[in-house]
BAKEZA-180638 format. One record per residue (C-alpha): residue number from 1; residue in three letters; z, y, x. Coordinates in Angstrom, 2 decimals. Layout:
BEGIN
[NUM, ALA, [Z, Y, X]] ...
END
This chain:
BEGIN
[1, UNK, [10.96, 20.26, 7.92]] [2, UNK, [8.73, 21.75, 9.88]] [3, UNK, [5.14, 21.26, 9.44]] [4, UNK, [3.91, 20.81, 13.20]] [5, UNK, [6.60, 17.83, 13.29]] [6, UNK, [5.03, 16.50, 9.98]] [7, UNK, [1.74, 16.48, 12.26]] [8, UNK, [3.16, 15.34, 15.49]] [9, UNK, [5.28, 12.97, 13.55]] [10, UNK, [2.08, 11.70, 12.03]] [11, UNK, [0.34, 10.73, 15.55]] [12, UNK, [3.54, 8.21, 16.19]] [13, UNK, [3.58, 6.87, 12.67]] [14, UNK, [-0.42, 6.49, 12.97]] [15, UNK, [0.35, 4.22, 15.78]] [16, UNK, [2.83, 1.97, 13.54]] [17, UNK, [0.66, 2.25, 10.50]] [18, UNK, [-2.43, 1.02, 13.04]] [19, UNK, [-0.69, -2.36, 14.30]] [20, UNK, [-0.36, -3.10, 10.50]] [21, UNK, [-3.55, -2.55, 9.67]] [22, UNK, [-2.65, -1.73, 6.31]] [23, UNK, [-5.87, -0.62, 4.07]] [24, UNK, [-4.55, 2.52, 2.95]] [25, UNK, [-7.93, 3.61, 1.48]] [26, UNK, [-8.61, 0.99, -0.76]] [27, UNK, [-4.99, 1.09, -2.46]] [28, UNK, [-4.86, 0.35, -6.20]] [29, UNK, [-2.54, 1.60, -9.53]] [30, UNK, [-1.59, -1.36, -11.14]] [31, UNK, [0.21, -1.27, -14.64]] [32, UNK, [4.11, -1.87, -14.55]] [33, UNK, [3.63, -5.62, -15.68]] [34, UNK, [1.32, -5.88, -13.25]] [35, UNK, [3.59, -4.82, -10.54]] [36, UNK, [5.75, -7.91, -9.70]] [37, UNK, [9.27, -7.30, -8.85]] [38, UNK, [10.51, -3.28, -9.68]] [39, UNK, [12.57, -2.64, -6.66]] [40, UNK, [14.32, 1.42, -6.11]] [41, UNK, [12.69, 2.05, -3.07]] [42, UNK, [14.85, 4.88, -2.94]] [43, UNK, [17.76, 2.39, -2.88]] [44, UNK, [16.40, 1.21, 0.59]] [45, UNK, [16.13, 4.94, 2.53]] [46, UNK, [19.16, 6.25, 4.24]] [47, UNK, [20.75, 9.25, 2.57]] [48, UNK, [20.99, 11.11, 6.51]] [49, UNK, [17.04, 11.44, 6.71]] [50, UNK, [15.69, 14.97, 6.35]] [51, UNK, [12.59, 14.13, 4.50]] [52, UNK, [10.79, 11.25, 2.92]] [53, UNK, [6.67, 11.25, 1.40]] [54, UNK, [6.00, 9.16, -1.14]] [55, UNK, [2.54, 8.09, -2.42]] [56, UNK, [0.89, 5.50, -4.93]] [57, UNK, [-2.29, 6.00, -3.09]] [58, UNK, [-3.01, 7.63, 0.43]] [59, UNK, [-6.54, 6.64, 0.52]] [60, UNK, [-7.05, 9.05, -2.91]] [61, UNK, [-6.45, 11.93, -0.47]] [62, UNK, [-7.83, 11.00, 2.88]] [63, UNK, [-11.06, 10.50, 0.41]] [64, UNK, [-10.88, 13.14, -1.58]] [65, UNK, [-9.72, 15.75, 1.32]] [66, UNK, [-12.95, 16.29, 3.22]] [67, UNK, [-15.00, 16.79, -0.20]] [68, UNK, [-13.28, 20.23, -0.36]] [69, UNK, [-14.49, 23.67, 0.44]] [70, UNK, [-11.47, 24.52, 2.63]] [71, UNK, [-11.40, 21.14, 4.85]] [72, UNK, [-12.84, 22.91, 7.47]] [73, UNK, [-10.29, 25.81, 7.86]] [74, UNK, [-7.69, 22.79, 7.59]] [75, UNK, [-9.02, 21.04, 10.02]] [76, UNK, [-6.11, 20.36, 12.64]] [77, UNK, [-4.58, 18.62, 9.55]] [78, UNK, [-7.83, 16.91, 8.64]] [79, UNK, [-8.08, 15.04, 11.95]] [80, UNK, [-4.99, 14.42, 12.94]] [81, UNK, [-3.95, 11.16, 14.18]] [82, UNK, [-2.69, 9.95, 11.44]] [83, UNK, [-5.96, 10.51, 9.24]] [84, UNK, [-7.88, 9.22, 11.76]] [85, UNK, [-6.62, 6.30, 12.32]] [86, UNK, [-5.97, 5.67, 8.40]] [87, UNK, [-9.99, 6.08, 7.62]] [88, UNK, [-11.29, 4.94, 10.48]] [89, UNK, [-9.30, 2.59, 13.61]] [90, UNK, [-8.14, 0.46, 10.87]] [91, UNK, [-10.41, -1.07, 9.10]] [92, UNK, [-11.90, -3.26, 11.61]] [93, UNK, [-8.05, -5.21, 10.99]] [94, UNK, [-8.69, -5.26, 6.85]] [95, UNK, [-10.49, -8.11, 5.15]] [96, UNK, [-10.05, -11.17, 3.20]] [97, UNK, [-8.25, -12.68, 6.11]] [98, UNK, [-5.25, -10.36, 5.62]] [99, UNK, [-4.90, -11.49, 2.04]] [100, UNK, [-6.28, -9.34, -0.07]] [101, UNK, [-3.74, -6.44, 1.23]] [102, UNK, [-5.29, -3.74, -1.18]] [103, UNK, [-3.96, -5.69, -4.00]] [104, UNK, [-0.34, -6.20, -2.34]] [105, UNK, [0.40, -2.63, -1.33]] [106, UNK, [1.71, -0.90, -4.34]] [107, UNK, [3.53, 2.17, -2.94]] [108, UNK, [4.13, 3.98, 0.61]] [109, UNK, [6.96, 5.42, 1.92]] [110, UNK, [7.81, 7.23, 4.75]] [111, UNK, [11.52, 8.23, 5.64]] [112, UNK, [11.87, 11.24, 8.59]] [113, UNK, [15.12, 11.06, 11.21]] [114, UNK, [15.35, 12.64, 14.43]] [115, UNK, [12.66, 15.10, 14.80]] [116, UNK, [12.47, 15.28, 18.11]] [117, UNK, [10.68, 11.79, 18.30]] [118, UNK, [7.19, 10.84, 16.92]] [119, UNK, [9.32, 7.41, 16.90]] [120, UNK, [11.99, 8.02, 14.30]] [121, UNK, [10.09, 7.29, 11.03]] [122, UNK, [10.42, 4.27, 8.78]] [123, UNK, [7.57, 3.43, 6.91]] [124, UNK, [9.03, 0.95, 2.86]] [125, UNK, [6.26, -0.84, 1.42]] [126, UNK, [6.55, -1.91, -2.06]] [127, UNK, [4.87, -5.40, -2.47]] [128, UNK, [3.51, -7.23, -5.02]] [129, UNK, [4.47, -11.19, -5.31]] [130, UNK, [2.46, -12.65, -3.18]] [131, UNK, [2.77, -9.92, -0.25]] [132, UNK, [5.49, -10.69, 1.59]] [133, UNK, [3.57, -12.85, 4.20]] [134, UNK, [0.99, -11.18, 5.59]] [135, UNK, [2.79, -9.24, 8.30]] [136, UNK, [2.29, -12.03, 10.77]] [137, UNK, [-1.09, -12.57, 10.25]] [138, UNK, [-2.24, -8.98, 10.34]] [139, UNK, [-0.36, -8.10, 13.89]] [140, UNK, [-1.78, -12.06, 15.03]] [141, UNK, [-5.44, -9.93, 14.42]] [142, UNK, [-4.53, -7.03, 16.31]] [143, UNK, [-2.32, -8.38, 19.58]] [144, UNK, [-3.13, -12.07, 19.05]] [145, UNK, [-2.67, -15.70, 18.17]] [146, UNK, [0.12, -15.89, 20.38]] [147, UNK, [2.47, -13.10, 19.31]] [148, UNK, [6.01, -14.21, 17.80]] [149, UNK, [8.71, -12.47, 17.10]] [150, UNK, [12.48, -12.60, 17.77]] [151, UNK, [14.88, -12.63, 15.30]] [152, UNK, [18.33, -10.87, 15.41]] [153, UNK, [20.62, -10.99, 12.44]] [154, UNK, [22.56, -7.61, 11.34]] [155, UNK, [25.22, -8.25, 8.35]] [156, UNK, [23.72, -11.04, 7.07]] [157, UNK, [19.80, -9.67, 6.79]] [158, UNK, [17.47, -11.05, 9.54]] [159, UNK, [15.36, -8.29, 11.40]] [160, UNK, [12.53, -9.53, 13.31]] [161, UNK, [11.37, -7.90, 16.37]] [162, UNK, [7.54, -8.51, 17.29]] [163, UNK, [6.25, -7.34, 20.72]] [164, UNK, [3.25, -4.99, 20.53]] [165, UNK, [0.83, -6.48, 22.64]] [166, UNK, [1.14, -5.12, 26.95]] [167, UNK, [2.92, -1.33, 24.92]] [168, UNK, [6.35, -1.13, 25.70]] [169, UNK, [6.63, -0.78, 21.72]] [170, UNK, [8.23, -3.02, 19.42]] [171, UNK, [7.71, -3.26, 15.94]] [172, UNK, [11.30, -4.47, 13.72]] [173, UNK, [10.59, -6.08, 10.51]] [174, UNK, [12.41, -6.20, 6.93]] [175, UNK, [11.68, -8.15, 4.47]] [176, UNK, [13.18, -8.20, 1.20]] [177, UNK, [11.81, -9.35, -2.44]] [178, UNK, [9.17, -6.99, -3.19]] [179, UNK, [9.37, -5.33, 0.06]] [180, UNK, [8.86, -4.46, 3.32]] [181, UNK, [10.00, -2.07, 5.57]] [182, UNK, [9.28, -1.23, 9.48]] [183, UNK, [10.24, 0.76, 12.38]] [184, UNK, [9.60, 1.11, 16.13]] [185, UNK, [14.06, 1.17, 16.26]] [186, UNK, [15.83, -1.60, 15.13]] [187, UNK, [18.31, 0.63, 15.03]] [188, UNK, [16.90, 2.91, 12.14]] [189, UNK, [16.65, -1.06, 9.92]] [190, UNK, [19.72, -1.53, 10.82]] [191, UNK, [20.45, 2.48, 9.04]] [192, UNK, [18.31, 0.86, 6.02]] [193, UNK, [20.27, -2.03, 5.68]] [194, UNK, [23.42, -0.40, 6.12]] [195, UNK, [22.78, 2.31, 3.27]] [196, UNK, [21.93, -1.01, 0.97]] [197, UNK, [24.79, -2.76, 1.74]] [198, UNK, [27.25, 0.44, 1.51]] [199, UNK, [25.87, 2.40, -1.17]] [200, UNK, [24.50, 5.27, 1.30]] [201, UNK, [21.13, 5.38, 0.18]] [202, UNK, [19.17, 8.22, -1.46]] [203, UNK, [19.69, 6.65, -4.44]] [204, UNK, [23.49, 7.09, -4.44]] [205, UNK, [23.18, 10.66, -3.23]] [206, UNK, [24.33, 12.44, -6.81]] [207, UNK, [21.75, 15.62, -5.45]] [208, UNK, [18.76, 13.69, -5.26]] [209, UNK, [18.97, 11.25, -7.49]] [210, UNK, [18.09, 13.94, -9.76]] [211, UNK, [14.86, 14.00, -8.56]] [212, UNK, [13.60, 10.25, -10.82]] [213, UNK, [11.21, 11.09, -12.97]] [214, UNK, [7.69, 8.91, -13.66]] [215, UNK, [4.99, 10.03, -11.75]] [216, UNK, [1.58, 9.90, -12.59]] [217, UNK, [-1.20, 7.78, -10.75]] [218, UNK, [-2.45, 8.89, -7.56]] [219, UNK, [0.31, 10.74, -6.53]] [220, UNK, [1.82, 12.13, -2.96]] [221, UNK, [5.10, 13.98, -2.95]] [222, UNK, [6.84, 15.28, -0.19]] [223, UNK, [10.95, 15.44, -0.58]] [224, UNK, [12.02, 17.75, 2.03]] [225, UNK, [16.09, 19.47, 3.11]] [226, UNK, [15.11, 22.39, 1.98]] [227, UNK, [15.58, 25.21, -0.91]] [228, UNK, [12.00, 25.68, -2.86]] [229, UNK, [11.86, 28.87, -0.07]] [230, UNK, [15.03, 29.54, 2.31]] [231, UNK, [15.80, 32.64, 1.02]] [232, UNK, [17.30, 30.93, -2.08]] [233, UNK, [19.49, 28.12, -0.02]] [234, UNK, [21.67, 30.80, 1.97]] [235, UNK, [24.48, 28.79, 3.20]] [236, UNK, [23.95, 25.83, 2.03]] [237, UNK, [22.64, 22.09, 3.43]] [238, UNK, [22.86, 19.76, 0.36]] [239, UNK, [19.44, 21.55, -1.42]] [240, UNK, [16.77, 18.99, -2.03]] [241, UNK, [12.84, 20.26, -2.87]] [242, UNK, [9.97, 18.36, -3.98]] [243, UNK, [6.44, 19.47, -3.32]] [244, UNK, [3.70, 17.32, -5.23]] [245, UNK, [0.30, 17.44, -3.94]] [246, UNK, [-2.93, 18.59, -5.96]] [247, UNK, [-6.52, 18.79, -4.92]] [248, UNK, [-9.72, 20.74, -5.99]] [249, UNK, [-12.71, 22.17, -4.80]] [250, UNK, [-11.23, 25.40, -3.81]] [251, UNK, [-7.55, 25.23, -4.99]] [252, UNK, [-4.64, 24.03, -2.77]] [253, UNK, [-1.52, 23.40, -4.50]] [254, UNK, [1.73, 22.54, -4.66]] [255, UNK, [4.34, 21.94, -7.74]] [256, UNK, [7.75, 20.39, -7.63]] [257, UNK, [11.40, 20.71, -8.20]] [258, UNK, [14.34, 22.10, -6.51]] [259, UNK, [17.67, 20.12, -6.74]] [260, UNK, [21.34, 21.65, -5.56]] [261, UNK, [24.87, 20.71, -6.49]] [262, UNK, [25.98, 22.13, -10.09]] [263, UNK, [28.31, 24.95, -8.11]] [264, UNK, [25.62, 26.25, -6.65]] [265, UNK, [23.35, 27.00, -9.99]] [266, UNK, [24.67, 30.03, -10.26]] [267, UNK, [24.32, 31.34, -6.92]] [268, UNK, [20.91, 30.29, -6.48]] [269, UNK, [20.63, 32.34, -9.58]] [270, UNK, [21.99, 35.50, -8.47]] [271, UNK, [20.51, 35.12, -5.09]] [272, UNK, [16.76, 34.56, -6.50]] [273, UNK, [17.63, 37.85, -9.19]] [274, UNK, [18.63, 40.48, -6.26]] [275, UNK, [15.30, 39.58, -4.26]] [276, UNK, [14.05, 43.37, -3.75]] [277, UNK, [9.94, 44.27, -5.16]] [278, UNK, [7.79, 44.37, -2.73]] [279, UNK, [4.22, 45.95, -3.33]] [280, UNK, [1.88, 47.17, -0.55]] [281, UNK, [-1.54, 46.17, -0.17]] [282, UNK, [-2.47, 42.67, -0.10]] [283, UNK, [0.84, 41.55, -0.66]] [284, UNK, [3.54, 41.56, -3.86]] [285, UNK, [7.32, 39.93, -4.70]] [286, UNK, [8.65, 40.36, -7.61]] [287, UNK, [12.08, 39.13, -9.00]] [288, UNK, [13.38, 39.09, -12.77]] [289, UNK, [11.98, 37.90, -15.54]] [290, UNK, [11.29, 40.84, -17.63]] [291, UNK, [9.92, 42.60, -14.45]] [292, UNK, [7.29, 39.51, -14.11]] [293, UNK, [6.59, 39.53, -17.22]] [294, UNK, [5.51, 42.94, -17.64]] [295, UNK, [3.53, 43.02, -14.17]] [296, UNK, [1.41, 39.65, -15.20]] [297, UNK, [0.65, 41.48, -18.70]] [298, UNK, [-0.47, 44.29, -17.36]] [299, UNK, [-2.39, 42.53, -14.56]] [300, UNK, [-4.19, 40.71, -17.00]] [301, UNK, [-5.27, 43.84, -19.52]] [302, UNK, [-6.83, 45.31, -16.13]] [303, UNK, [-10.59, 44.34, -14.76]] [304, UNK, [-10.16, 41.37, -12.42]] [305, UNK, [-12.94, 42.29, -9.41]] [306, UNK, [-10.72, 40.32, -6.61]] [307, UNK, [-9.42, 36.81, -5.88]] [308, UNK, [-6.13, 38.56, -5.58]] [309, UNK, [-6.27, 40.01, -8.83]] [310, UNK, [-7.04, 36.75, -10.36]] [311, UNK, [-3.99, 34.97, -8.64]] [312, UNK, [-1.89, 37.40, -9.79]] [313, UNK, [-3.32, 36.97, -13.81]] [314, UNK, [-2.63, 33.21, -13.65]] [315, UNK, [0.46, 32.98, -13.08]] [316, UNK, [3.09, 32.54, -15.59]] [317, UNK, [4.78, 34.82, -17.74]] [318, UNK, [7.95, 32.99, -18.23]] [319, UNK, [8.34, 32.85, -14.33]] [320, UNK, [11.34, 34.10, -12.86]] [321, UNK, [10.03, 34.98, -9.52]] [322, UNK, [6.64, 35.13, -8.16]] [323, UNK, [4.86, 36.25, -5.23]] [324, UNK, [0.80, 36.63, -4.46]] [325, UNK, [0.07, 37.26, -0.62]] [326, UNK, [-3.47, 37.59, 1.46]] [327, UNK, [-2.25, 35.07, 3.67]] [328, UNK, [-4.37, 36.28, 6.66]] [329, UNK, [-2.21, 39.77, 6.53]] [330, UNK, [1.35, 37.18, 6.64]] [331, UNK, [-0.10, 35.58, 9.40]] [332, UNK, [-0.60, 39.05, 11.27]] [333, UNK, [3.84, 39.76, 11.41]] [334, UNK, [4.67, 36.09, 9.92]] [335, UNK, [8.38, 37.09, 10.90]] [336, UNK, [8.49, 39.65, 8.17]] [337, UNK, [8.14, 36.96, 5.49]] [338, UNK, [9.34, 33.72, 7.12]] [339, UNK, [12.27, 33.45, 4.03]] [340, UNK, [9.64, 33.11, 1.52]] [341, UNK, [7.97, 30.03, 2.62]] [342, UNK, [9.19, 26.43, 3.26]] [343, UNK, [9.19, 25.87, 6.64]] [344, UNK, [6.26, 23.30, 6.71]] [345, UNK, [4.34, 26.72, 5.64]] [346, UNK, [5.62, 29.13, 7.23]] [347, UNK, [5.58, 27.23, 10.89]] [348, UNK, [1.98, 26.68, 10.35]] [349, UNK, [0.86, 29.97, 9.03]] [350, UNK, [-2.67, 30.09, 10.80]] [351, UNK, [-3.91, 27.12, 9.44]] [352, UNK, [-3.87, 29.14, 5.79]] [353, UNK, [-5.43, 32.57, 6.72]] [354, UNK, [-8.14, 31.69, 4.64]] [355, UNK, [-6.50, 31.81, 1.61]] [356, UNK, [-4.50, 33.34, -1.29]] [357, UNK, [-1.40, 32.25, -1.84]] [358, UNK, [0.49, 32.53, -5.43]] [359, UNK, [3.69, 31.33, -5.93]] [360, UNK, [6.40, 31.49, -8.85]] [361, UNK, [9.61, 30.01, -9.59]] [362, UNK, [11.04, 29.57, -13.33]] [363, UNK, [14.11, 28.11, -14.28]] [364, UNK, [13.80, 25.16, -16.56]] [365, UNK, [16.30, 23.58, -18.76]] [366, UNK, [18.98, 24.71, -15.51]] [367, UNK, [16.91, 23.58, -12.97]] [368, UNK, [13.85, 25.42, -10.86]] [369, UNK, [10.37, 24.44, -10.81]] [370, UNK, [7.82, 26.11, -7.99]] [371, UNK, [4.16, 26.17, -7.39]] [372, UNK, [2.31, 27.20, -4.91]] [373, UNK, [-1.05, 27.63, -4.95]] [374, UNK, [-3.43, 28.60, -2.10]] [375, UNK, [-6.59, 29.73, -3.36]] [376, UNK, [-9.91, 29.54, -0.97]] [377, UNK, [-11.17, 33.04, -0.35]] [378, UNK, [-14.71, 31.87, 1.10]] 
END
């Protein structure tokens, strides 16, 4: 998915995730027995959306995001809408009126359909026992006491429909126990409830279901259509990634998993092996694991005087690909390396001129893991 519709994506869910009033910021990590009800999320998202994010705690990284030394080269991401309106237009709505909601909002997340609408998102809110009630109360605050909504049954689940104050928007309403889900398109909870009731969900899908493993607190992961770079999907559509988001000071980076159908192992394999070297000045892709091997050895036995060198040094030996670009000179003819970057990267390539990128894929018990790392030059 393209990164620009992640952003412009982001002003229409802003909207939705504004009527809630939802205090994002102040979420909290509760143990499991702490949690209430352990519902699949997954179970509820509709196996035909093209990406979903998925975070414990938002309000770790809108916090955390503007205490870095790169903010301001990222800044069309740091004030988007949808941070905005997270750290700021909300939290006149959050208090002790709305019950307590930074105790009831366990998880977020965020399902992506038709991209050519800011509309088509679906936001799943995992709640704890006492959460399912508050959605009245909080949209009361924001469009007032008089608001009600209409309710329209679809196979057997009831969908309410609130009106969004004098907007022609609507907001449609599932509630489930230990959940909550909403959309401005009845239509797309309709999708959610018919991927419960027929077994359609992401959770059925045999590619990503791969993907369930425990994460750790204070986590945001985005699951996107898409080969860990789309050089390696060629052909084909059912290629899941995840990209797992890290902070520091000066480090950007991003670590996941790539998951394909079994048939395909092997031609992701041979398709990753005949990637071609590439070594010119500020840039350098190399392929095989004997070849990385013996470049990151003898990168780290020489003096390392530039950020470049030092990229190179840290990355691992047991990769089987990696690739270390000055991401100013990919920015400069961004069509020469647009197959080694997910599309959310490459479709936003300015906004990372400042930086170093390092990258590296290694196959792991059959499977392969990626990083990439973008490294603050200033």
């Amino acid at each position: 998915m393209k990164f620009r519709t992640i952003v412009k994506i982001g002003v229409g869910l802003s909207v939705l995730l504004f009527c809630l009033g939802v205090a994002f910021y102040s979420f909290v990590s509760l143990t499991d027995a702490e949690k209430g009800k352990d519902v699949d999320m997954f179970a509820l998202i509709p196996d035909d959306c093209y990406g979903v994010l998925d975070t414990d705690n938002i309000g770790y990284y809108t916090s955390e995001f503007p205490r870095t030394s790169y903010a301001i080269d990222l800044d069309t991401i740091h004030h988007s809408e949808l941070i905005k309106n997270i750290l700021t237009g909300i939290t006149q709505y959050t208090s002790v009126n709305t019950h307590g909601l930074s105790n009831q909002i366990q998880r977020l997340m965020i399902s992506f359909h038709n991209s050519n609408s800011t509309k088509d998102v679906v936001a799943y809110f995992k709640l704890s026992s006492s959460g399912s009630g508050f959605i009245g109360d909080i949209l009361k605050q924001r469009y007032g006491q008089n608001i009600s909504p209409k309710v329209e049954e679809y196979r057997g689940k009831k969908i309410e429909i609130y009106p969004l104050g004098k907007t022609a928007n609507f907001l449609s309403v599932l509630s489930g126990d230990g959940y909550l889900v909403i959309s401005y398109h009845k239509l797309l909870i309709e999708r959610v409830i018919d991927a419960i009731k027929d077994g359609t969900s992401l959770s059925d899908d045999v590619v990503f279901s791969n993907h369930k493993v425990k994460k750790s607190a204070n986590y945001l992961t985005f699951y996107g259509r898409t080969a860990s770079f789309p050089l390696l999907s060629g052909r084909q559509t059912h290629v899941w990634s995840e990209f797992e988001l890290h902070l520091n000071s000066d480090v950007l980076y991003l670590s996941g998993m790539m998951y394909e159908p079994d048939s395909c192992m092997q031609e992701v394999k041979s398709r990753l092996e005949e990637i071609p070297t590439l070594s010119e000045d500020s840039i350098l892709i190399i392929s095989g694991h004997e070849k990385v091997d013996s470049c990151i050895t003898n990168a780290m036995s020489m003096p390392r005087n530039k950020i470049f060198d030092e990229c190179l040094s840290n990355l691992s030996r047991d990769a089987s690909y990696i690739m270390v670009a000055d991401m100013d000179k990919v920015a400069q003819t961004p069509e020469l390396y647009a197959s080694y970057f997910p599309g959310f990267i490459r479709d936003n390539i300015d906004l990372f001129r400042s930086f170093i990128m390092s990258s590296q894929v290694t196959e792991v018990n059959g499977r392969f893991s990626h990083i990439y790392i973008f490294t603050y030059k200033y």
